[in-house]
Backbone as a ProteinNet text record, in pm:
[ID]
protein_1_A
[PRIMARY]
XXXXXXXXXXXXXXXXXXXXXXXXXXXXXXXXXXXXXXXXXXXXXXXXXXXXXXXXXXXXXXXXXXXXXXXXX
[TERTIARY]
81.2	0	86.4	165.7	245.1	348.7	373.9	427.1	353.5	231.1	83.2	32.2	68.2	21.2	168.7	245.8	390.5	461.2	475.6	552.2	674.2	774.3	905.3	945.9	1081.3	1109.5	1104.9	1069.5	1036.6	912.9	812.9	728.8	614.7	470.4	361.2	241.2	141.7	-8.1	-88.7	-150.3	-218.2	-371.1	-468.3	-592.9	-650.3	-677.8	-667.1	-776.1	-856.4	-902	-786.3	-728.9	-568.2	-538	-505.2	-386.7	-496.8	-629.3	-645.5	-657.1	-685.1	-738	-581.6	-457.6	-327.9	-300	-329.1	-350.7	-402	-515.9	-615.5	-521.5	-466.8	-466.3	-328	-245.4	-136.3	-150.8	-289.1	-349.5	-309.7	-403.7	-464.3	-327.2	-187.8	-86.3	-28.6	-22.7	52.5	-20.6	-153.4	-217.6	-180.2	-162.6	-167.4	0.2	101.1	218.5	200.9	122.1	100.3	53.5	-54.7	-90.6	-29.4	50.9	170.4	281.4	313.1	463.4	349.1	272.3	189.6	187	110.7	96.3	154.3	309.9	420.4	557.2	475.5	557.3	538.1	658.2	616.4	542.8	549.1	422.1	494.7	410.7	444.3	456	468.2	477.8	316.1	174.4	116.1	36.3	117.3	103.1	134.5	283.5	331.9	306.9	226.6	121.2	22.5	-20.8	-183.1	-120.6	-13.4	7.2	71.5	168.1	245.4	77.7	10.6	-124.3	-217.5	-207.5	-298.1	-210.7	-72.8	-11.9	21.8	-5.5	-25.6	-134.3	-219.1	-373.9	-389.1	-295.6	-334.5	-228.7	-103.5	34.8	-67.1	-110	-190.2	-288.1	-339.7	-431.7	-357.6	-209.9	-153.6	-150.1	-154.1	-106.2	-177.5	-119.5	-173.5	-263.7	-219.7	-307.7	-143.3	-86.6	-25.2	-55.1	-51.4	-181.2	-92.7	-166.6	-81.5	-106.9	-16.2	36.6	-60	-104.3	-230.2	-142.4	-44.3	76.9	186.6	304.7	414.4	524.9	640.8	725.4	787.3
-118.7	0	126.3	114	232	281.3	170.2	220.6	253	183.4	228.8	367.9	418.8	582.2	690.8	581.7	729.2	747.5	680.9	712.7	725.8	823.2	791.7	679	644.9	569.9	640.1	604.2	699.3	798.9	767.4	838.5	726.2	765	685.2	804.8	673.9	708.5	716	791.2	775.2	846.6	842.1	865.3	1015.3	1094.1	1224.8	1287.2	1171.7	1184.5	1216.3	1068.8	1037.7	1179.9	1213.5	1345.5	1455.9	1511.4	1625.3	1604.6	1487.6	1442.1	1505.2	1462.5	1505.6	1623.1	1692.9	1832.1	1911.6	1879.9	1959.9	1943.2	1852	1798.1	1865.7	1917.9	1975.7	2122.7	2179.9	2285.9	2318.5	2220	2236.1	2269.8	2185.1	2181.4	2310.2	2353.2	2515.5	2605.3	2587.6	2719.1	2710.4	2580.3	2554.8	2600.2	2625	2640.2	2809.2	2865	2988	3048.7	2987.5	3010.2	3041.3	2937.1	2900.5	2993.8	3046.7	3113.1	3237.5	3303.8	3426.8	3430.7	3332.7	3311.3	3327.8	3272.5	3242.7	3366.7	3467.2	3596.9	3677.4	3668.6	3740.3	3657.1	3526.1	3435.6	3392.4	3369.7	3283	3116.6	3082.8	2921.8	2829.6	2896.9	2868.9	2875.2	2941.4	2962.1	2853.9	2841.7	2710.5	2586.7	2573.1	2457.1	2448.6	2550.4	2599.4	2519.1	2631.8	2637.1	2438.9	2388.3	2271.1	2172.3	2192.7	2124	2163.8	2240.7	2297.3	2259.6	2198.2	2226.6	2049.1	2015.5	1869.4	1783.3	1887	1828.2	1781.7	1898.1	1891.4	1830.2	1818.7	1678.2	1552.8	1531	1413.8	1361.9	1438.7	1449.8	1324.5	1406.3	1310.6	1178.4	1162.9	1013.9	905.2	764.8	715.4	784.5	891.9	928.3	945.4	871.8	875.9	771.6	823.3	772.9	676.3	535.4	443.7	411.4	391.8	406.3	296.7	370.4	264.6	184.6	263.6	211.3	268	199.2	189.1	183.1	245.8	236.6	105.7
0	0	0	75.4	118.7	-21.3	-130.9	-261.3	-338	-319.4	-417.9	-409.6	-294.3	-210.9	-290	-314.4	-316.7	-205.2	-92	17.7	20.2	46.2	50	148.9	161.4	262.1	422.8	501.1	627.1	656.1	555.2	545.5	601.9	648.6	664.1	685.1	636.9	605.2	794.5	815	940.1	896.6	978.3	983.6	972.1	892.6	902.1	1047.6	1096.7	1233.8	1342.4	1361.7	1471.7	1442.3	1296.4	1288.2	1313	1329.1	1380	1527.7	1607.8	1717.7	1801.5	1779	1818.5	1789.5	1655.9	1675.2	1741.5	1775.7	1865.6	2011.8	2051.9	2174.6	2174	2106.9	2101.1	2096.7	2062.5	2074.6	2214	2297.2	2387.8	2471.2	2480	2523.7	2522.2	2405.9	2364.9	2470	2442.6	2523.9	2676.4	2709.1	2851.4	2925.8	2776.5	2824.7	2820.9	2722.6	2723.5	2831.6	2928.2	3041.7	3153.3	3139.4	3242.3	3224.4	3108.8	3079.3	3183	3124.8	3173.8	3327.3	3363.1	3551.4	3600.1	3571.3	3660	3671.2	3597.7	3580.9	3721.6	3827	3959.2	4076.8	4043.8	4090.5	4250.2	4321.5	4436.6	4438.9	4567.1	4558	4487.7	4575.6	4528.2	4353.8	4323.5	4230.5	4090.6	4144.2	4077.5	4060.5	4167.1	4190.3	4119.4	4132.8	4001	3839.9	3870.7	3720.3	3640.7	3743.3	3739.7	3688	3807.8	3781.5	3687.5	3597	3464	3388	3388.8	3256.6	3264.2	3377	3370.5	3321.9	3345.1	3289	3145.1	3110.5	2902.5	2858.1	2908.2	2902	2872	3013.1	3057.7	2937.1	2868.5	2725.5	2636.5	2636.1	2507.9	2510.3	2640.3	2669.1	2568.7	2512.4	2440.3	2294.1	2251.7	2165.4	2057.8	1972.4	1873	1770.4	1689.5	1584.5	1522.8	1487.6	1439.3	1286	1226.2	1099.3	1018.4	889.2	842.8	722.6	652.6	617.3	615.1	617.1	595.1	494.7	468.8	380	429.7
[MASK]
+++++++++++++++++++++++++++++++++++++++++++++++++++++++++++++++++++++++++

């Protein structure tokens, strides 16, 4: 399949779902580091906590979500 498609070597086919589903969820990651860079400007202890724990939340997202290859080179 994967020569029938045109793939280079090192290249692969995945689900254009998987690939927005990890996009989004990498969205979600950026903003959450964006949050965090912002908060933590001047911030106290509790603060870091807030922030360590919001920016863990949307990490936590990715887990298991890398989209597996429908073919292969």
């Amino acid at each position: 399949m994967a020569r029938r498609m045109g793939l280079d070597s090192g290249e692969a086919l995945v689900s254009s779902d998987d690939l927005q589903r990890v996009r989004d969820l990498l969205y979600v990651l950026e903003s959450a580091l964006d949050d965090v860079e912002s908060d933590l400007r001047g911030a106290g202890r509790g603060e870091y906590r807030r922030a360590f724990q919001h920016l863990y939340a949307a990490a936590a997202q990715l887990r298991g979500s890398a989209p597996e290859p429908r073919a292969r080179w």
